[in-house]
VMD Tcl script that builds the backbone (N, CA, C; Angstrom):
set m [mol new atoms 432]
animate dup $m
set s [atomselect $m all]
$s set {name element resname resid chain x y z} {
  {N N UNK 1 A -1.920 11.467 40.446}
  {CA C UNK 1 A -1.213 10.711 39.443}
  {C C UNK 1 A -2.140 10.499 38.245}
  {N N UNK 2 A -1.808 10.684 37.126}
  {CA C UNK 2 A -2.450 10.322 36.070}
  {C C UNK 2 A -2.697 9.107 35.357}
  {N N UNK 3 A -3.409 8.865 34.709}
  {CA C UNK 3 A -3.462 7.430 33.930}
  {C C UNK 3 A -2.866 7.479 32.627}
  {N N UNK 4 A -2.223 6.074 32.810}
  {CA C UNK 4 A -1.580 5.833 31.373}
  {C C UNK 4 A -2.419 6.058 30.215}
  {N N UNK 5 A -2.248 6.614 29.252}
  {CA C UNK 5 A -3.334 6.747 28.171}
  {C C UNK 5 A -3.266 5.528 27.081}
  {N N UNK 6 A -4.591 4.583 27.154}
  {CA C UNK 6 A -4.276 3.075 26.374}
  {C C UNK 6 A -3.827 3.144 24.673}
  {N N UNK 7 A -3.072 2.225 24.634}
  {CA C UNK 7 A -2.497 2.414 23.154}
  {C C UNK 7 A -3.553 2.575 22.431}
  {N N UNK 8 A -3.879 2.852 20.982}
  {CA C UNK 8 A -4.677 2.462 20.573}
  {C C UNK 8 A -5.308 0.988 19.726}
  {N N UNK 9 A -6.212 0.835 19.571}
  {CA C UNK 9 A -6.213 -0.722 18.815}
  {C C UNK 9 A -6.305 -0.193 17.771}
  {N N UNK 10 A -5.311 -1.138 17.148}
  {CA C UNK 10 A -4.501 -1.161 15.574}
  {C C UNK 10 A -5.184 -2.718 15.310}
  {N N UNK 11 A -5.859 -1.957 13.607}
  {CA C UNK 11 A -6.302 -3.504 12.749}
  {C C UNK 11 A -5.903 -3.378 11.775}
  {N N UNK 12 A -5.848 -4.056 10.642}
  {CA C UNK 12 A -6.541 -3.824 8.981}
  {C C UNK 12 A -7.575 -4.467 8.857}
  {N N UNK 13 A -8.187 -3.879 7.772}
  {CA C UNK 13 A -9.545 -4.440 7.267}
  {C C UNK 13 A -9.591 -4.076 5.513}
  {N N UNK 14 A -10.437 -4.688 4.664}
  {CA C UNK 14 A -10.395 -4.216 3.743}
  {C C UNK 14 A -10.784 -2.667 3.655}
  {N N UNK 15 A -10.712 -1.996 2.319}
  {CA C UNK 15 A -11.342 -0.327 2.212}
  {C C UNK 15 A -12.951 -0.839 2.161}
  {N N UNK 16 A -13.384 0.470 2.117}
  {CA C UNK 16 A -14.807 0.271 1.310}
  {C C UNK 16 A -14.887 2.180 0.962}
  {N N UNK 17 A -16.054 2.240 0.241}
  {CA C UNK 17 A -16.100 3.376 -0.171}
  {C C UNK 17 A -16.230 4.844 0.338}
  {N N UNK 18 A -17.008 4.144 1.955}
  {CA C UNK 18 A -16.746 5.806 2.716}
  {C C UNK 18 A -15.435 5.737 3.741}
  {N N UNK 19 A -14.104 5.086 3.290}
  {CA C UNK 19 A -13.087 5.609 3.397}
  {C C UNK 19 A -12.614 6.271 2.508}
  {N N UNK 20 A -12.948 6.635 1.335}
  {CA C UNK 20 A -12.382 7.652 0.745}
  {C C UNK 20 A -12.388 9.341 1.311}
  {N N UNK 21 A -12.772 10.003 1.737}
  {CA C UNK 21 A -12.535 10.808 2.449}
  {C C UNK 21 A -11.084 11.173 2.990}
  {N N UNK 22 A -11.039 10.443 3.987}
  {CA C UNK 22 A -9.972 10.138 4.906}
  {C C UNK 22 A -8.588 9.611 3.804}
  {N N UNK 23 A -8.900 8.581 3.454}
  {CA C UNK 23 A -8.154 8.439 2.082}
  {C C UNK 23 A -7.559 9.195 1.342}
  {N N UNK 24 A -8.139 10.454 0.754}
  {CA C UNK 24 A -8.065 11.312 0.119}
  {C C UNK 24 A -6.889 12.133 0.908}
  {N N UNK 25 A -6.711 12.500 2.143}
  {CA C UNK 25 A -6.266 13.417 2.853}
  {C C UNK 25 A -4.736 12.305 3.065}
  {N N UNK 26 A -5.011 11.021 3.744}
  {CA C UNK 26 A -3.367 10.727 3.643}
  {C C UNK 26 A -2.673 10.296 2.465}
  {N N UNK 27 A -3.374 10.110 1.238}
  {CA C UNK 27 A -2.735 9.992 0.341}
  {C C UNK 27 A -1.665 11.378 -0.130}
  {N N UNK 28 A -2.987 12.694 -0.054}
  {CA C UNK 28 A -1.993 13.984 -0.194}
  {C C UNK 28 A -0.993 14.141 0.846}
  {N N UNK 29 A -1.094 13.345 2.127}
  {CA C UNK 29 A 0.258 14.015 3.150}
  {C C UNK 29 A 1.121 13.175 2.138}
  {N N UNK 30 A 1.003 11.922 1.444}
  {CA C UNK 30 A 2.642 11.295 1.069}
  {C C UNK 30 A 2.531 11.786 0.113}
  {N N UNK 31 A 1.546 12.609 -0.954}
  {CA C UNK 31 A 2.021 13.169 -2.148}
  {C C UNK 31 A 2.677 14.510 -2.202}
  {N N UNK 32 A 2.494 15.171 -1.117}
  {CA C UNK 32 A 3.313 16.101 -0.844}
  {C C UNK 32 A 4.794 16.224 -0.278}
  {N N UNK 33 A 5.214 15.127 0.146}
  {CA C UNK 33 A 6.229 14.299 0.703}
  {C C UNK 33 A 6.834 13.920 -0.478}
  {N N UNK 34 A 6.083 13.899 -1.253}
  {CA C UNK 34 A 7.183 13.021 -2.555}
  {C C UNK 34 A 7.287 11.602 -2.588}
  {N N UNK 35 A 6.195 10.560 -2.018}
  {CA C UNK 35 A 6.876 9.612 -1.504}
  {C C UNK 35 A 5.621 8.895 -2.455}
  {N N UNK 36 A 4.698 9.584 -2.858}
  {CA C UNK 36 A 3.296 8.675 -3.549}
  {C C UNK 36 A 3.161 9.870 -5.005}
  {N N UNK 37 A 2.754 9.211 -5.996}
  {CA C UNK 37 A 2.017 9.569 -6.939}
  {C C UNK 37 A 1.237 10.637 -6.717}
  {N N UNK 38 A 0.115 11.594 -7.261}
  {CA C UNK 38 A -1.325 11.957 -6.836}
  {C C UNK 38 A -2.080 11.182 -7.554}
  {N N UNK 39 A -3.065 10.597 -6.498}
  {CA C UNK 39 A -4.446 10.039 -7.410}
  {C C UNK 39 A -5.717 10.497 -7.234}
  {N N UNK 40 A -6.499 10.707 -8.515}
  {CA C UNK 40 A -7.617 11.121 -8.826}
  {C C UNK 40 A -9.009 10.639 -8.132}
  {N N UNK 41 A -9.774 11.158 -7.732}
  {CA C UNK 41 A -10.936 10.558 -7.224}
  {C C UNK 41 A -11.474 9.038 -7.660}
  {N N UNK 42 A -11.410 9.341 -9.033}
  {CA C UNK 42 A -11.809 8.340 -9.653}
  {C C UNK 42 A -10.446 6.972 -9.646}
  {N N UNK 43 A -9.230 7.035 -9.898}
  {CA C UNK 43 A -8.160 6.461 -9.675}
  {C C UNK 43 A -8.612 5.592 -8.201}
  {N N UNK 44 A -8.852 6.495 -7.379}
  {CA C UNK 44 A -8.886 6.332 -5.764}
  {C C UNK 44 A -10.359 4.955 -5.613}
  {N N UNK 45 A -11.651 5.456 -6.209}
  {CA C UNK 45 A -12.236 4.554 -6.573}
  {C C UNK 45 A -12.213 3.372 -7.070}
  {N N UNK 46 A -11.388 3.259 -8.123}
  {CA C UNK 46 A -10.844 2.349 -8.866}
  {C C UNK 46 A -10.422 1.162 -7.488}
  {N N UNK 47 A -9.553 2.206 -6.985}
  {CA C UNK 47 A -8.108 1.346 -5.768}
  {C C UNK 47 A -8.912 0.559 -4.756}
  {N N UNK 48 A -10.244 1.195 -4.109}
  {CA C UNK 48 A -10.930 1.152 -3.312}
  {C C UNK 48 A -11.276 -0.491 -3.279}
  {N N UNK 49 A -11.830 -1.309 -4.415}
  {CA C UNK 49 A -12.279 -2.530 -4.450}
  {C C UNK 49 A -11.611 -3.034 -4.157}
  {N N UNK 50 A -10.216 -3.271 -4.657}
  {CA C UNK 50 A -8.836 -4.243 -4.233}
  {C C UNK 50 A -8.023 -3.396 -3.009}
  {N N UNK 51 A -8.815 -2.497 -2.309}
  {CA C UNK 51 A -7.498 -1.770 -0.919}
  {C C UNK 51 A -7.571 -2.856 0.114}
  {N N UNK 52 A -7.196 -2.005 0.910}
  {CA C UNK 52 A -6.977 -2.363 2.379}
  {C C UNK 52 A -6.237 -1.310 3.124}
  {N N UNK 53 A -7.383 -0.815 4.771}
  {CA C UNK 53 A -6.646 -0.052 5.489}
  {C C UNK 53 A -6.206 -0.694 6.651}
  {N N UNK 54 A -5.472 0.416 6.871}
  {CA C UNK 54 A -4.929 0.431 8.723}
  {C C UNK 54 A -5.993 1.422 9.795}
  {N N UNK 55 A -5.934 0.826 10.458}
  {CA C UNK 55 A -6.731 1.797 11.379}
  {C C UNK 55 A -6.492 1.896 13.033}
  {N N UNK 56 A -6.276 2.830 13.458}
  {CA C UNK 56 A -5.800 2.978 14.932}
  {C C UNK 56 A -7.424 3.269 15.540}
  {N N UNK 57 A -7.924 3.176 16.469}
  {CA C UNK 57 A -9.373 2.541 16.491}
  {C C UNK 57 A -10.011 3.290 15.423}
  {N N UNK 58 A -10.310 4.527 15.151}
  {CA C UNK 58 A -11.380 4.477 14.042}
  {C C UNK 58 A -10.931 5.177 13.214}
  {N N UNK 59 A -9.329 5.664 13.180}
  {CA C UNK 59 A -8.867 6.526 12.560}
  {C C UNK 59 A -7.773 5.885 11.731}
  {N N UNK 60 A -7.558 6.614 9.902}
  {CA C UNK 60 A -7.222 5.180 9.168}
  {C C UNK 60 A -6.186 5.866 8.940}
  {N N UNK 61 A -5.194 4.973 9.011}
  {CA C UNK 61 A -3.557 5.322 9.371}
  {C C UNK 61 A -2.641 4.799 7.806}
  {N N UNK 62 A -3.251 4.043 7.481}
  {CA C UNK 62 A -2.755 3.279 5.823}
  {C C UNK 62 A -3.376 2.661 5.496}
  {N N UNK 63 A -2.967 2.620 4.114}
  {CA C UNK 63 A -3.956 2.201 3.176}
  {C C UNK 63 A -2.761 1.763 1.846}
  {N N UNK 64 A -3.024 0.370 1.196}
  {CA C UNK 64 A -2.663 -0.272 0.364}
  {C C UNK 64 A -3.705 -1.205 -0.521}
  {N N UNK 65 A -3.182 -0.975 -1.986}
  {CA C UNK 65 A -4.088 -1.737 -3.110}
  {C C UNK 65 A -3.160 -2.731 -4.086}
  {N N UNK 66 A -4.133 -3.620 -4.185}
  {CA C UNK 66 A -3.135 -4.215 -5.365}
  {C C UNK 66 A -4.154 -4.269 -6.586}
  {N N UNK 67 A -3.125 -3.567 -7.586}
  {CA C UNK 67 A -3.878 -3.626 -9.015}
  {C C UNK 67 A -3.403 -4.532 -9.668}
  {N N UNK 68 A -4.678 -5.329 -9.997}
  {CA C UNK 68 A -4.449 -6.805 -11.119}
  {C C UNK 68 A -4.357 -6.015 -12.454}
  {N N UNK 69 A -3.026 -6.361 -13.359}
  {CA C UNK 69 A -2.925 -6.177 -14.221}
  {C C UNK 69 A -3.510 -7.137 -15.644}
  {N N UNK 70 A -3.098 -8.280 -15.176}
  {CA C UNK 70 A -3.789 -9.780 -16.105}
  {C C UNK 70 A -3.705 -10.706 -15.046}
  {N N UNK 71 A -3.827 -12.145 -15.442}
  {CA C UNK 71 A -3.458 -13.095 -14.654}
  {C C UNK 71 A -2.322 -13.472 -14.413}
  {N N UNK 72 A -1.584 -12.827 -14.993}
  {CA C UNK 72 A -0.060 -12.839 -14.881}
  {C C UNK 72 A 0.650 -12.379 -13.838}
  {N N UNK 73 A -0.057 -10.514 -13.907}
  {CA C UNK 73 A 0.882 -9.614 -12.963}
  {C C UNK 73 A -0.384 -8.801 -12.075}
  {N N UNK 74 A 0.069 -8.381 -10.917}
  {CA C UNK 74 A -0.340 -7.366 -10.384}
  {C C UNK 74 A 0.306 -6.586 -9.260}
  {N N UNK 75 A -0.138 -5.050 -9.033}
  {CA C UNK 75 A 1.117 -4.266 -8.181}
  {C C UNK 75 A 0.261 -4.040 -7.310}
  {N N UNK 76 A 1.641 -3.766 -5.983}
  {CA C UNK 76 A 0.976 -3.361 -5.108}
  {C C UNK 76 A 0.932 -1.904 -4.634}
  {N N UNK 77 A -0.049 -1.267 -5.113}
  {CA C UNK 77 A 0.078 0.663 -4.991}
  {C C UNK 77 A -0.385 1.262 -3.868}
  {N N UNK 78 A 0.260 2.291 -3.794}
  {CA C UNK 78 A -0.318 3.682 -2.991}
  {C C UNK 78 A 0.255 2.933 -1.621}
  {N N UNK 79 A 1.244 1.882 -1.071}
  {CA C UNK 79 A 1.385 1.721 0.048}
  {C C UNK 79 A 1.701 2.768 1.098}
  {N N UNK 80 A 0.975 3.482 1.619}
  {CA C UNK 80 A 0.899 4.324 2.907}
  {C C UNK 80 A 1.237 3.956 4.275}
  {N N UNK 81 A 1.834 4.684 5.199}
  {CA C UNK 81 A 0.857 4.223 7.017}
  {C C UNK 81 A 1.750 5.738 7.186}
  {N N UNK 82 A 1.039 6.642 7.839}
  {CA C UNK 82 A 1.195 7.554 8.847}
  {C C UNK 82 A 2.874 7.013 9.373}
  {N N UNK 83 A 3.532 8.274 9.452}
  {CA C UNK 83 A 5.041 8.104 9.945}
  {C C UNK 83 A 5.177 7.894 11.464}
  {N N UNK 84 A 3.957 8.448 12.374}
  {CA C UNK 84 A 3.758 7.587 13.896}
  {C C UNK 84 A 3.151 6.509 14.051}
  {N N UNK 85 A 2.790 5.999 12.864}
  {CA C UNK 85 A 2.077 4.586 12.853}
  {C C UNK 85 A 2.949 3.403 12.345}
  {N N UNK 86 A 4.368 3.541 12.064}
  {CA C UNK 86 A 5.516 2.831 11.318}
  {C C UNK 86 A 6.078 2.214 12.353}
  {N N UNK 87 A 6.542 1.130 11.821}
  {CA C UNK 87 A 7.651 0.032 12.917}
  {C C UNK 87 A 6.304 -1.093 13.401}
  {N N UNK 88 A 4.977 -0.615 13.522}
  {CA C UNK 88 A 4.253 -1.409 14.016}
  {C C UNK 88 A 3.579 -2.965 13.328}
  {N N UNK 89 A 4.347 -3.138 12.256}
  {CA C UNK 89 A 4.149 -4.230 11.292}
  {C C UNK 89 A 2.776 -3.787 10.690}
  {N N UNK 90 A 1.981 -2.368 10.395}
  {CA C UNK 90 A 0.964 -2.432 9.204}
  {C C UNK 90 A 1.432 -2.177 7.882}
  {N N UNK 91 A 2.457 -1.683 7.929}
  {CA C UNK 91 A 2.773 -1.836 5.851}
  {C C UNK 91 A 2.866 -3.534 5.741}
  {N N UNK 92 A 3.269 -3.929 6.682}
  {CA C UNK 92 A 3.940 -5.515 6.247}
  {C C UNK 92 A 2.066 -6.106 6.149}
  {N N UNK 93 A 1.044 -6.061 7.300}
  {CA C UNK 93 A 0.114 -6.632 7.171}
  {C C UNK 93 A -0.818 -6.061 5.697}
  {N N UNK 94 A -0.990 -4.586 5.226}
  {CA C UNK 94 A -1.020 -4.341 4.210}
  {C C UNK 94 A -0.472 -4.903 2.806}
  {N N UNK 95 A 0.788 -5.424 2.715}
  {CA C UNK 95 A 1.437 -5.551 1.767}
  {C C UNK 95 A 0.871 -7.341 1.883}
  {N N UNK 96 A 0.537 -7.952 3.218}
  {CA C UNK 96 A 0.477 -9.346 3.156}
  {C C UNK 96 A -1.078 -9.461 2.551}
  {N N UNK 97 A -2.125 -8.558 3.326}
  {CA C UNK 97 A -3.535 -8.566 2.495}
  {C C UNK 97 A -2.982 -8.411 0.905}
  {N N UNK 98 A -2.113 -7.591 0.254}
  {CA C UNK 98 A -3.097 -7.936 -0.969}
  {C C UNK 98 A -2.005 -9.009 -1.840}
  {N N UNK 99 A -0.895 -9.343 -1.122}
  {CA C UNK 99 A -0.206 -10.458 -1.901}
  {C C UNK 99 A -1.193 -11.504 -1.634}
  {N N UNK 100 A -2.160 -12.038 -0.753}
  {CA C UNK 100 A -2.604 -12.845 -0.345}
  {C C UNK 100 A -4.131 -12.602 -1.371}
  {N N UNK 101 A -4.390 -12.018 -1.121}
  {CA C UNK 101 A -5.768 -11.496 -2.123}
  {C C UNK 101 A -4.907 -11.886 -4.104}
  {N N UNK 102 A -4.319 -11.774 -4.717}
  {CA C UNK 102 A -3.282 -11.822 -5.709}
  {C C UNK 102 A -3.625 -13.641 -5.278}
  {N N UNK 103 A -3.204 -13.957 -4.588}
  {CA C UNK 103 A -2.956 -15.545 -4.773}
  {C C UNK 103 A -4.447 -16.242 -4.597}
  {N N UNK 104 A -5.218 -15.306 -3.616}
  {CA C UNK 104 A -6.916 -15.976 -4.127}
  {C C UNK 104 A -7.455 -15.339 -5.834}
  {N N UNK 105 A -7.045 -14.878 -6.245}
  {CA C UNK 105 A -7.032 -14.162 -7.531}
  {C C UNK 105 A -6.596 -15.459 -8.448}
  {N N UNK 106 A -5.587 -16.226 -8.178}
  {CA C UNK 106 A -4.582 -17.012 -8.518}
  {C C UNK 106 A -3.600 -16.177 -10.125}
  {N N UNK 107 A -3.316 -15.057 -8.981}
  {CA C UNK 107 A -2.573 -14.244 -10.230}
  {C C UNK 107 A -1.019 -14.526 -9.881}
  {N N UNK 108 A -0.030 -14.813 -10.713}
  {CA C UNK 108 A 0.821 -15.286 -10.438}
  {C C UNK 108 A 2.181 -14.994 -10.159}
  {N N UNK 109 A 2.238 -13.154 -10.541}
  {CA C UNK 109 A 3.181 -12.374 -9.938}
  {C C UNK 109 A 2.805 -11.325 -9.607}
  {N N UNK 110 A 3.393 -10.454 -7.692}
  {CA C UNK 110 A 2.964 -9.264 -7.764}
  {C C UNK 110 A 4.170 -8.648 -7.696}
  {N N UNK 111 A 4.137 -7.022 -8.458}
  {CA C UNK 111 A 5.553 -6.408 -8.040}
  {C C UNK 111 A 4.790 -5.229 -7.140}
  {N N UNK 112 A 6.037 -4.513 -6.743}
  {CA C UNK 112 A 6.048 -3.260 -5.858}
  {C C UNK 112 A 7.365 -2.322 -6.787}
  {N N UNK 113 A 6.447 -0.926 -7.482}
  {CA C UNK 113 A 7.255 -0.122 -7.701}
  {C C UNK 113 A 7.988 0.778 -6.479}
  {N N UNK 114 A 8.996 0.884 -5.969}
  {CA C UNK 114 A 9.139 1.826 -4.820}
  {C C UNK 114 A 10.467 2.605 -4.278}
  {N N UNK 115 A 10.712 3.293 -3.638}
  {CA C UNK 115 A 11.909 3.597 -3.515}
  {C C UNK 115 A 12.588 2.996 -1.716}
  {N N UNK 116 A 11.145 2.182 -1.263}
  {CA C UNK 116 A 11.507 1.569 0.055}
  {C C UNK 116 A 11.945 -0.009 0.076}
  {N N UNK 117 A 12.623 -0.307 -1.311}
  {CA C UNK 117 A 12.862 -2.021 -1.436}
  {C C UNK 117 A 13.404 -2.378 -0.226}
  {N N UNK 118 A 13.974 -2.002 0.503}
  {CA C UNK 118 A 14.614 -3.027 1.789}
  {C C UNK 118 A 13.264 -3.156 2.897}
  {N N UNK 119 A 12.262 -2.348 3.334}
  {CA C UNK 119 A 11.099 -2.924 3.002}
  {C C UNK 119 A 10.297 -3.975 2.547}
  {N N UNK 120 A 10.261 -3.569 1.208}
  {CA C UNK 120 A 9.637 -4.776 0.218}
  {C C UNK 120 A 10.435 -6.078 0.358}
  {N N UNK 121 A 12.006 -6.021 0.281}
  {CA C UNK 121 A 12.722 -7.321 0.494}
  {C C UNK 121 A 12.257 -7.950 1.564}
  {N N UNK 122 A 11.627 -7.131 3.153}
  {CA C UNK 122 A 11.507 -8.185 4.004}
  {C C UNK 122 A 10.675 -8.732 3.972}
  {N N UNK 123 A 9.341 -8.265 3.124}
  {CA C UNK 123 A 7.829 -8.847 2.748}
  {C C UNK 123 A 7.965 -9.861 1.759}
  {N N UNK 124 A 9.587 -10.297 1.615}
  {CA C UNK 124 A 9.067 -11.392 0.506}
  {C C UNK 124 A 9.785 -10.948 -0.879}
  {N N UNK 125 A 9.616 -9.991 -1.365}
  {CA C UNK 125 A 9.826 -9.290 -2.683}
  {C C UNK 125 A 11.442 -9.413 -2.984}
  {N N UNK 126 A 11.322 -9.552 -4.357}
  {CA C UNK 126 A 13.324 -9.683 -4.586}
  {C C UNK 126 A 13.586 -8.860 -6.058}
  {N N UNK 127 A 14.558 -8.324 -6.481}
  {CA C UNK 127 A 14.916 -7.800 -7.987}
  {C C UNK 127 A 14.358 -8.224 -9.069}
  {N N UNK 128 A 14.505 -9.727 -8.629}
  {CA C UNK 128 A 14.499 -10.767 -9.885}
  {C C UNK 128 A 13.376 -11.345 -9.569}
  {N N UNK 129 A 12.882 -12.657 -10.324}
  {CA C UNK 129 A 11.987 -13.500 -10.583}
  {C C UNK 129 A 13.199 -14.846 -10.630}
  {N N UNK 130 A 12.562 -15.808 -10.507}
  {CA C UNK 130 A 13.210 -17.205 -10.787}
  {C C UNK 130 A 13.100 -17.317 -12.742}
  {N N UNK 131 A 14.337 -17.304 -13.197}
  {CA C UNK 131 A 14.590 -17.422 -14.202}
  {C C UNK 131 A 15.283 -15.594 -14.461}
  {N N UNK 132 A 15.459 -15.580 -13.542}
  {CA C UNK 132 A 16.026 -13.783 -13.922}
  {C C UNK 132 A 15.545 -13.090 -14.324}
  {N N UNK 133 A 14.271 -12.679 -14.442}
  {CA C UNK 133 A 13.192 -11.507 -14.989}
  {C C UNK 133 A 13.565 -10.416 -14.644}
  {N N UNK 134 A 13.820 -9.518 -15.104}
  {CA C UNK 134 A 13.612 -8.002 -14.797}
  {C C UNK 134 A 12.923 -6.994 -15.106}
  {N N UNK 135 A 12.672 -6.104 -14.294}
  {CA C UNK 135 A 11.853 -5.335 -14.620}
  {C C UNK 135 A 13.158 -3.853 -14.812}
  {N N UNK 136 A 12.634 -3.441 -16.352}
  {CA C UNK 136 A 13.411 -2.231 -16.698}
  {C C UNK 136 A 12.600 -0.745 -16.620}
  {N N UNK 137 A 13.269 0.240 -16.301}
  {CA C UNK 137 A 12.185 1.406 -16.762}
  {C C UNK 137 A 13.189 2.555 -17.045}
  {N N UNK 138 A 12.220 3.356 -17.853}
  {CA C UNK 138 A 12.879 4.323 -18.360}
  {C C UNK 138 A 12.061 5.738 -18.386}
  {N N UNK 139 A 12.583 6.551 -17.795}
  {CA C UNK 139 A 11.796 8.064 -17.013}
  {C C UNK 139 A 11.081 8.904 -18.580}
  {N N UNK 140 A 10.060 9.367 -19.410}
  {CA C UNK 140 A 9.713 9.909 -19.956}
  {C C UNK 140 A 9.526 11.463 -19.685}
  {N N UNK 141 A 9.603 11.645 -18.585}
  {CA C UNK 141 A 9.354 13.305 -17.755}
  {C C UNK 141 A 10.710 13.322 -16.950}
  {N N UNK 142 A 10.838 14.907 -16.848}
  {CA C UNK 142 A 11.293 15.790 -15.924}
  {C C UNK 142 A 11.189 14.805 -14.907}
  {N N UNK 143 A 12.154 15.047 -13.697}
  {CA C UNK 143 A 11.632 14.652 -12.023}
  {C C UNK 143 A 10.873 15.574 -11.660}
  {N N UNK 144 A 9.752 15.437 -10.527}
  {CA C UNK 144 A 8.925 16.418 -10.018}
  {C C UNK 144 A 9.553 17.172 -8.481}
}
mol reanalyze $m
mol bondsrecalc $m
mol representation Tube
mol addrep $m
């Protein structure tokens, strides 16, 4: 009879800089997917100070940043996790590190650009702002 093979242990932790590597590689699985931007080494650097990954014991499964825009606004980008690593509440603990990081910031709104809002709705996130704010946009390019 064989042994059960143990789940693995799932954390987050903040990034630091020699996750970029690894970084680099699941960002291209969702940019090839269509589901993320591409970002630049340097972009990726940038993200690195304000990230946060996922990690199944030593292997990093997602990764989320929030970019402070002013004290006003900041987003939360590049939200990732591996598609066998989903359902397990790390986008939600991702998305809670950096709303929570944003409020030690004492920055006072974060958005999420995305096409997964029912998602984002359960983390909290809504259309509007109190007083009806919206956010408008308007496509300058081709779709890719």
């Amino acid at each position: 009879m064989t042994e059960p093979v143990p789940a693995p242990h799932v954390y987050v932790r903040p990034a630091t800089r020699d996750d970029v590597p690894e970084l680099t590689q699941l960002i291209e699985t969702f940019v090839k997917a269509n589901r993320l931007l591409p970002r630049t080494q340097d972009e990726l650097n940038d993200l690195i100070a304000f990230g946060f990954v996922a990690c199944a014991d030593d292997t990093l499964v997602g990764f989320a940043a929030l970019e402070i825009y002013s004290s006003k606004l900041a987003e939360v980008r590049s939200l990732a996790v591996l598609p066998e690593m989903q359902g397990r509440g790390l986008g939600r603990q991702l998305v809670e590190n950096c709303v929570e990081l944003a409020r030690s910031r004492n920055v006072l709104e974060v958005m999420a650009i995305t096409s997964a809002d029912g998602f984002f709705q359960s983390c909290g996130f809504d259309f509007t702002l109190p007083g009806e704010k919206k956010a408008l946009f308007m496509q300058t390019r081709d779709e890719i």
